[in-house]
C-alpha positions as CSV (number, residue, x, y, z in Angstrom):
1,X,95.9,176.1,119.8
2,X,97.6,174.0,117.1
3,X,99.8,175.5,114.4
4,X,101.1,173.3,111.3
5,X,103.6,173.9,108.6
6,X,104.5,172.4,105.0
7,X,107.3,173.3,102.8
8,X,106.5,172.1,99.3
9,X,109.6,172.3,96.6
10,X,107.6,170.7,94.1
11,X,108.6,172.7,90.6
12,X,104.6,172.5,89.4
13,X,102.6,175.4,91.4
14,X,99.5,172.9,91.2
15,X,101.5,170.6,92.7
16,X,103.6,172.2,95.6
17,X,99.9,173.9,96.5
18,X,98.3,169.7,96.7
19,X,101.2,168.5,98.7
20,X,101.3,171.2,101.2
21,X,97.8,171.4,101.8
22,X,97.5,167.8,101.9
23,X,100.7,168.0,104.9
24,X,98.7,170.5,106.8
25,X,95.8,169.4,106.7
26,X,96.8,166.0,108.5
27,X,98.4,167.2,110.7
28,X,95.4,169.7,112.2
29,X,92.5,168.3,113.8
30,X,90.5,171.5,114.1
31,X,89.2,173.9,111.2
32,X,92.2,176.7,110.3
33,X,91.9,180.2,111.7
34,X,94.8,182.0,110.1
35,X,96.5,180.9,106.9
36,X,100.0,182.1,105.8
37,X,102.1,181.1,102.6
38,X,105.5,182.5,101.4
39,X,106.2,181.8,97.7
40,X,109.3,181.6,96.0
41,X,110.2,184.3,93.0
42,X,110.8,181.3,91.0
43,X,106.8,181.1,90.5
44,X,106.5,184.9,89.7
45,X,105.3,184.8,86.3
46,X,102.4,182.1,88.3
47,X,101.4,184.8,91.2
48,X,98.2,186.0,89.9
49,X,97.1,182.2,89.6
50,X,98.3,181.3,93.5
51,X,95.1,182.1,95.7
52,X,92.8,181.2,92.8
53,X,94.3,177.6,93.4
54,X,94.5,178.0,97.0
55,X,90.7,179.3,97.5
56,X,89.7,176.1,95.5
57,X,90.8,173.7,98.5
58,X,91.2,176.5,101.3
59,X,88.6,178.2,103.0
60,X,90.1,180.3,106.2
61,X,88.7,183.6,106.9
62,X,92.0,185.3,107.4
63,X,95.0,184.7,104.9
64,X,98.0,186.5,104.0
65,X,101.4,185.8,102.2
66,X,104.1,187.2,100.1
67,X,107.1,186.1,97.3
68,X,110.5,185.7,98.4
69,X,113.9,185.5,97.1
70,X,114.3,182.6,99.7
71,X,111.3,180.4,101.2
72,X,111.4,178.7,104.4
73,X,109.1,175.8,105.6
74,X,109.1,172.4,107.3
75,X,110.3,169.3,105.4
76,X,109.7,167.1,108.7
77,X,108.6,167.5,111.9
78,X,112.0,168.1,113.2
79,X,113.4,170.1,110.7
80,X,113.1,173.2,108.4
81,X,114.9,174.1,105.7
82,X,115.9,177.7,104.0
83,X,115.2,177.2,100.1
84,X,117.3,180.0,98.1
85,X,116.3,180.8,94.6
86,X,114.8,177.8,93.7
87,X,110.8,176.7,93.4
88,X,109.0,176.6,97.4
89,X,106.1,177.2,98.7
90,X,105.5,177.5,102.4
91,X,101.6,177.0,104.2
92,X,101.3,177.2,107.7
93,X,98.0,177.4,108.9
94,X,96.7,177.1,112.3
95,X,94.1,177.1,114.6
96,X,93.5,179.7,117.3
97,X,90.9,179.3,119.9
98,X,90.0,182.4,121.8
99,X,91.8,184.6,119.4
100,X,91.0,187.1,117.1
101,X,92.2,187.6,113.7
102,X,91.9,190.4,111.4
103,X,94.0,190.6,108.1
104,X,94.1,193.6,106.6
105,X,95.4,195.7,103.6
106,X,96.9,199.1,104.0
107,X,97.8,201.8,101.3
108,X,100.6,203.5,102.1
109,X,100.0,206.5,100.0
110,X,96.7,207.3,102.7
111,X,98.9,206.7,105.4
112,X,97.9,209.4,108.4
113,X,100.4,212.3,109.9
114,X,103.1,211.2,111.7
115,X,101.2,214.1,114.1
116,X,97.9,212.8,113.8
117,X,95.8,211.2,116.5
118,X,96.0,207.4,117.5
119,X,92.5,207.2,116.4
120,X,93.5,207.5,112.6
121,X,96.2,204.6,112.5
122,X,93.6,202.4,114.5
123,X,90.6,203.1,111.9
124,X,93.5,202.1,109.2
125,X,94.0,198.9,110.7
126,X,90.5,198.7,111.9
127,X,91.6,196.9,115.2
128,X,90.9,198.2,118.7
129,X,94.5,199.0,121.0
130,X,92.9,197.7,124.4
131,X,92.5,194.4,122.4
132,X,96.4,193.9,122.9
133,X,96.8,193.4,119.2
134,X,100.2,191.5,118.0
135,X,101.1,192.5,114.1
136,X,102.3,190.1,112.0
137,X,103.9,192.3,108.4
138,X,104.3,192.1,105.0
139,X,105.5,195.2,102.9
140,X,105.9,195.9,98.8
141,X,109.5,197.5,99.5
142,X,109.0,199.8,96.9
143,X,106.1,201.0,98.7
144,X,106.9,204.8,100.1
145,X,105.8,205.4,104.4
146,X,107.1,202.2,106.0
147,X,109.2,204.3,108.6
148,X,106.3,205.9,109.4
149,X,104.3,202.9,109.4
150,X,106.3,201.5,112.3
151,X,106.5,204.8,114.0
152,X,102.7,205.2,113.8
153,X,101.4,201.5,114.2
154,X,104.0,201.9,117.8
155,X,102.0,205.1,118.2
156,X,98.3,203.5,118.3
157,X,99.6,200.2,119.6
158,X,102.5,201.0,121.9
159,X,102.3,197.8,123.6
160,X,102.0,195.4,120.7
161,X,104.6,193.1,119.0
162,X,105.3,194.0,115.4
163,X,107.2,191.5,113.1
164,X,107.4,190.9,109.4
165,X,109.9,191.7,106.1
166,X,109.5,193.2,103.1
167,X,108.9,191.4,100.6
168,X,111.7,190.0,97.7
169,X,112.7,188.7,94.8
170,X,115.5,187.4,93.6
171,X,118.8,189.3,91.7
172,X,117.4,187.6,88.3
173,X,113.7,187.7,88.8
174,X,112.1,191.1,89.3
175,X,108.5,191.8,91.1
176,X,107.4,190.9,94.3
177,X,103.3,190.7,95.2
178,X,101.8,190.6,98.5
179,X,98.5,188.2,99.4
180,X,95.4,188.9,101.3
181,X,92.2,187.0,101.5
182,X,92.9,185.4,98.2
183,X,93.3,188.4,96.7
184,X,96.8,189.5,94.6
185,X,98.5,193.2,95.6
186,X,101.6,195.2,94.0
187,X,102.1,197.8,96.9
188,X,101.2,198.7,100.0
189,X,101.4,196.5,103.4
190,X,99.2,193.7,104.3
191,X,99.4,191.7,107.8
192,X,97.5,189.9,110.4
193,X,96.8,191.4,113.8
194,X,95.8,188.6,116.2
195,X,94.4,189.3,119.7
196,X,93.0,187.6,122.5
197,X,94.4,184.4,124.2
198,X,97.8,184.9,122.2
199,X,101.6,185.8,123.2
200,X,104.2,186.5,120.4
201,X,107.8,186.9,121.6
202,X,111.1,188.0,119.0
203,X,113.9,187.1,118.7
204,X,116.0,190.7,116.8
205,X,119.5,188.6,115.4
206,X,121.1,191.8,113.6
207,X,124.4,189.6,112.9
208,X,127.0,191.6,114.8
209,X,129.7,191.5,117.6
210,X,130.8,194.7,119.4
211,X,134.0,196.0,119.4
212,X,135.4,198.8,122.0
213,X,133.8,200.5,124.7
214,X,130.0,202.2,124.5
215,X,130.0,205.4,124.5
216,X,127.8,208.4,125.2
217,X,127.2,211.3,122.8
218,X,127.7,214.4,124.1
219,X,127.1,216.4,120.6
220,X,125.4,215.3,117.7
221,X,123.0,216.9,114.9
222,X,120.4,214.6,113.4
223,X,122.4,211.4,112.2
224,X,125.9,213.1,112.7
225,X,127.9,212.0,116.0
226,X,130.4,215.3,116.6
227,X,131.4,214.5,120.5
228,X,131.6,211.2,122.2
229,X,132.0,210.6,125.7
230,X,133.5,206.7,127.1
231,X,131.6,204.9,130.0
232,X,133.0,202.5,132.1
233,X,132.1,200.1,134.5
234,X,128.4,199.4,135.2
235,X,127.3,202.3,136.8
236,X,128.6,204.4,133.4
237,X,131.2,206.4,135.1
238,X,132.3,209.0,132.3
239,X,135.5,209.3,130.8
240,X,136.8,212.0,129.2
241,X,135.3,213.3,125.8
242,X,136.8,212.8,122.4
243,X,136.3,213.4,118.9
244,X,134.3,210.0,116.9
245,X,136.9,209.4,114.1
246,X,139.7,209.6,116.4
247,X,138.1,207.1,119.0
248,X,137.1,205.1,116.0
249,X,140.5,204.9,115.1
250,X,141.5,203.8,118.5
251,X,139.2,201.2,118.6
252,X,140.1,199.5,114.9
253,X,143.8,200.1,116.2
254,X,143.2,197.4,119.3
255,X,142.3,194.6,117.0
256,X,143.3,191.4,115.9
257,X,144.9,191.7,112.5
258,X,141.7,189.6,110.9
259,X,139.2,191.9,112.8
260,X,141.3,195.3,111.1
261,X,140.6,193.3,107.9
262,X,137.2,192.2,108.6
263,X,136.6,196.6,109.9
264,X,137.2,198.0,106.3
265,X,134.1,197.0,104.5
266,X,132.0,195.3,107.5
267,X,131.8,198.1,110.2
268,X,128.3,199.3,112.0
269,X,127.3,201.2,114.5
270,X,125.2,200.2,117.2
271,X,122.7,202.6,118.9
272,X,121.2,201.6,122.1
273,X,117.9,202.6,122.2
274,X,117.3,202.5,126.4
275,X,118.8,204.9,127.9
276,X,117.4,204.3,131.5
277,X,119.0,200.6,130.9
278,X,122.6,200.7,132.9
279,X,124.0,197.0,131.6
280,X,123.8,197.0,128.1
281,X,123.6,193.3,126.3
282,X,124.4,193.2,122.2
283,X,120.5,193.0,121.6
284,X,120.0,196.3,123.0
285,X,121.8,198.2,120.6
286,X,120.3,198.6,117.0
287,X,122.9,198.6,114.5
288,X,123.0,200.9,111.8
289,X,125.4,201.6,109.1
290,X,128.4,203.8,109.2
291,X,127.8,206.1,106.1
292,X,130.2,208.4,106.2
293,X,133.4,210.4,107.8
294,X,134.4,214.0,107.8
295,X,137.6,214.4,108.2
296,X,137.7,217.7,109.0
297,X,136.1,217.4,112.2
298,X,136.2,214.3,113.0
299,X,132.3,213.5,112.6
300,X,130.5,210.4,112.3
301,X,127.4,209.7,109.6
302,X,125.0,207.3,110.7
303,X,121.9,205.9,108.9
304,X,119.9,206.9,112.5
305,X,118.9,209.8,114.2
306,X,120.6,210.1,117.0
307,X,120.6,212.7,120.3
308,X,122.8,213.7,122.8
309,X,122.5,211.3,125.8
310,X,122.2,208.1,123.8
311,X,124.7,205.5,123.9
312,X,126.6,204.2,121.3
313,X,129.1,201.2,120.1
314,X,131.0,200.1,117.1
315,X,130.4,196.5,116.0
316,X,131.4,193.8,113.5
317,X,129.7,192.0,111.4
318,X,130.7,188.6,110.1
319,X,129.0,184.7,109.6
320,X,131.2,183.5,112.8
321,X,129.7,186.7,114.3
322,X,125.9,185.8,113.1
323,X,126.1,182.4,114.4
324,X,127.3,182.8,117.4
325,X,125.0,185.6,118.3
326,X,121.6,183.8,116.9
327,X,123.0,181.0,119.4
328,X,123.6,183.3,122.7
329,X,120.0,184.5,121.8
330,X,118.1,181.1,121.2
331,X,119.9,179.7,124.4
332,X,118.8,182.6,126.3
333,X,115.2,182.6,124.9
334,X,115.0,179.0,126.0
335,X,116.3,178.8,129.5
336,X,113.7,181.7,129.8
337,X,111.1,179.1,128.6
338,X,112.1,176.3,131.2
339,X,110.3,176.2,134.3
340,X,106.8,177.6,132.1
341,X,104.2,175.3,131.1
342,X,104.5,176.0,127.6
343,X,108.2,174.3,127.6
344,X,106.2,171.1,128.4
345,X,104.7,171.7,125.1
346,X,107.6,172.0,123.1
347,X,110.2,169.4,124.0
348,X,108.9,166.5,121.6
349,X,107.2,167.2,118.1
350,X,103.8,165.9,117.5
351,X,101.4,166.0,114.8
352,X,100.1,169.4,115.5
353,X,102.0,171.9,117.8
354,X,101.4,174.2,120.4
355,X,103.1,177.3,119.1
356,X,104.4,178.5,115.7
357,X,107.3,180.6,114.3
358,X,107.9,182.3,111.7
359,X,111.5,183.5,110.3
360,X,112.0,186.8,108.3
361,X,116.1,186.9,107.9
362,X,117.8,189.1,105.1
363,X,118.5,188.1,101.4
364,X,121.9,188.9,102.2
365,X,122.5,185.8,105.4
366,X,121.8,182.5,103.9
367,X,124.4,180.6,102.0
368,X,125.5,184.0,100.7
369,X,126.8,184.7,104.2
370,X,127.5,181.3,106.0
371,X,128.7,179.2,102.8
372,X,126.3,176.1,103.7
373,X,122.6,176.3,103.8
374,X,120.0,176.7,106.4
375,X,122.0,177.4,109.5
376,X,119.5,179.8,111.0
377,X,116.8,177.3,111.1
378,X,118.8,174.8,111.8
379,X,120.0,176.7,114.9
380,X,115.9,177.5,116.3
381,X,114.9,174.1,115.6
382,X,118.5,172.7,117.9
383,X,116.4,174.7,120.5
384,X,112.6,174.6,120.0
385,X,112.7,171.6,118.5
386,X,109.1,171.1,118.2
387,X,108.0,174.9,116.7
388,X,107.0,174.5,113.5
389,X,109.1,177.5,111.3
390,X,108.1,179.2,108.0
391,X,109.4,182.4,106.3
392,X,111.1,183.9,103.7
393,X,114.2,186.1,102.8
394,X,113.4,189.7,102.9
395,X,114.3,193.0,101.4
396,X,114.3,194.4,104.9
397,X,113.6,193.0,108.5
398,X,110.8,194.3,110.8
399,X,111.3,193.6,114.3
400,X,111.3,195.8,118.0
401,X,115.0,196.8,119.8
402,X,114.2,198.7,123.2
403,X,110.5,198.4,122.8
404,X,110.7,200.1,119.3
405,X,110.1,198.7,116.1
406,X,112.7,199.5,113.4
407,X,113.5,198.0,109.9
408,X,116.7,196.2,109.9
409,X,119.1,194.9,107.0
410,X,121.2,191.6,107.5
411,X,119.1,190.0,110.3
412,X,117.3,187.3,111.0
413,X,113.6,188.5,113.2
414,X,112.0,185.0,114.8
415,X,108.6,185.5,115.7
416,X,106.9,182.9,118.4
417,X,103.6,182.3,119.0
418,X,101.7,180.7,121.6
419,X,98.5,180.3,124.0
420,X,99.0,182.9,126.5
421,X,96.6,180.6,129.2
422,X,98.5,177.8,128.6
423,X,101.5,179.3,130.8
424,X,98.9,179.9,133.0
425,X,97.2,176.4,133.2
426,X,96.9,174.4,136.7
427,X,100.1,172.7,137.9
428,X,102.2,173.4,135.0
429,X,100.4,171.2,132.8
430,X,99.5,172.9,129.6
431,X,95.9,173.0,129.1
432,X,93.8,171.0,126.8
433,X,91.9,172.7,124.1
């Protein structure tokens, strides 16, 4: 397997297409497979002219891409960078032995009953589930049905890996298009779904810190939390009930005086979505917005559906916050790594690597959030050093929490790629293709 990635920030289309091929293309010793590009909204008026030019020097039987507000790519071998409203262009193409890919083009408005049979959502991918598929997204987000989408691709493919974003512009530049075998679409979802000798693994950075204890709700009607319940300790001993707004109030009470601050404008929920799971960790909670109180009762709005049983906690969300959790996460992700043959692979880069990565993180992180550029990438890269990374900023974030997939807002979703026989190659020596 070989992946390889270019970011191009050449203002001429023509010429940021030349220059990233031309990167690629050196760096790969075997014919393409799979081809990807993310384009900047700064060539949207040039869209409808970007896989003419590409299908002139490309030919790669699956490729798929989309605009961004934000584009992010490799400018060396060690390093990627996060360009923000200004011309990029992003190729990664790579080569996958033993794997199957399909791209694909879905209309959402023939999207099947969330009630229907699995068999419709597979004959609208037209990708069989005992073929382990992994999904790889890209959504118009003014394209209606992504919810159920998600719901129904988890349906038909319940043990498959979904990530992606929804495509973006940028505040000043309207229109987004999405890209499929050189072919230019306004709506709808495209994607790749690759099978075989393949593992994807994410990496879900929503951006928050939790505050408080997690507690269990003990009445609720559809997104409306009426009766909370505290647990404590590991083995969730209960405490006594109480009403939401008044615990919430608790909680904000306890802080620091820059947390209370930091509370009035950046305060989510987070809903954990295991509930056999009896130690909780931040990533197991999807965070939501709070929308609303009543103050009447006491009640809490959420943008989730929630039930009685499911555990819940109040969280922050701040750049300090962001960082720190994208570097808990990468540093658990890669003692997890160590030990496997496919850390061999990754310690040093080299022309063409092992594994690949792509990045779908929110128009709202970025500079907008940390004040300096590419500190996301900049943070995989201190700990894969040798993935190549390419992706763009998104509209919204697809990405699984507690073997679910959900669309998030302010997050960062990694996606890595690799040769699933490779972990199982002969003395933990990664196999040779």
């Amino acid at each position: 397997m070989q992946w390889a990635n270019a970011l191009s920030t050449r203002p001429s289309l023509e010429a940021a297409i030349s220059e990233a091929i031309a990167t690629v293309e050196q760096q790969l010793s075997q014919p393409a497979s799979i081809g990807l590009v993310f384009i900047s909204s700064a060539f949207t008026s040039e869209y409808s002219r970007l896989m003419p030019l590409l299908q002139e020097k490309l030919d790669i039987p699956a490729i798929v891409g989309c605009g961004g507000g934000g584009i992010v790519g490799m400018t060396s071998p060690e390093r990627a960078e996060e360009w923000e409203d200004q011309p990029a262009l992003s190729l990664t193409l790579a080569y996958l032995p033993n794997v199957r890919a399909t791209a694909f083009h879905i209309n959402m408005e023939e999207l099947p009953d969330l009630d229907a049979p699995p068999d419709r959502w597979i004959d609208l991918v037209g990708v069989a589930p005992e073929t382990n598929p992994h999904f790889i997204l890209l959504v118009d987000p003014m394209s209606p049905g992504l919810n159920d989408l998600l719901q129904g691709l988890d349906f038909a493919y319940p043990n498959s890996i979904k990530a992606g974003g929804l495509a973006s512009s940028s505040p000043v530049r309207q229109g987004s298009s999405l890209f499929y075998n050189y072919d230019l679409y306004s709506e709808g979802t495209v994607g790749l779904a690759l099978s075989g000798d393949i593992t994807v693994e994410t990496i879900v950075a929503q951006g928050c810190r939790p505050i408080g204890s997690i507690y269990q709700i003990t009445q609720a009607e559809r997104n409306i939390v009426l009766e909370l319940q505290e647990q404590t300790g590991v083995d969730l001993d209960r405490g006594e009930t109480g009403v939401p707004l008044e615990i919430l109030r608790e909680t904000v009470a306890q802080l620091d005086e820059d947390d209370r601050k930091l509370a009035q404008d950046s305060l989510f929920v987070g809903v954990a979505k295991d509930s056999f799971k009896t130690q909780l960790e931040p990533e197991d909670f999807l965070i939501r917005n709070l929308l609303g109180i009543d103050p009447r009762i006491g009640a809490l709005a959420i943008a989730e559906r929630v039930r009685v049983g499911q555990r819940i906690q109040f969280h922050l969300r701040d750049a300090l916050a962001s960082e720190e959790e994208l570097t808990v996460l990468l540093e658990r992700y890669r003692q997890q790594l160590d030990g496997q043959a496919i850390a061999q692979s990754l310690q040093l880069p080299s022309s063409a690597s092992r594994a690949g990565a792509f990045m779908f993180t929110c128009l709202g992180r970025g500079e907008q959030l940390y004040d300096r550029p590419h500190v996301d990438s900049s943070l995989f890269h201190k700990y894969l050093r040798a993935i190549p990374l390419s992706g763009f900023f998104c509209h919204g974030e697809i990405g699984p929490v507690g073997g679910n997939t959900f669309l998030h807002g302010y997050t960062s979703v990694f996606a890595i790629i690799y040769q699933s026989s490779v972990l199982r190659s002969p003395s933990g020596q990664p196999q040779q293709d």
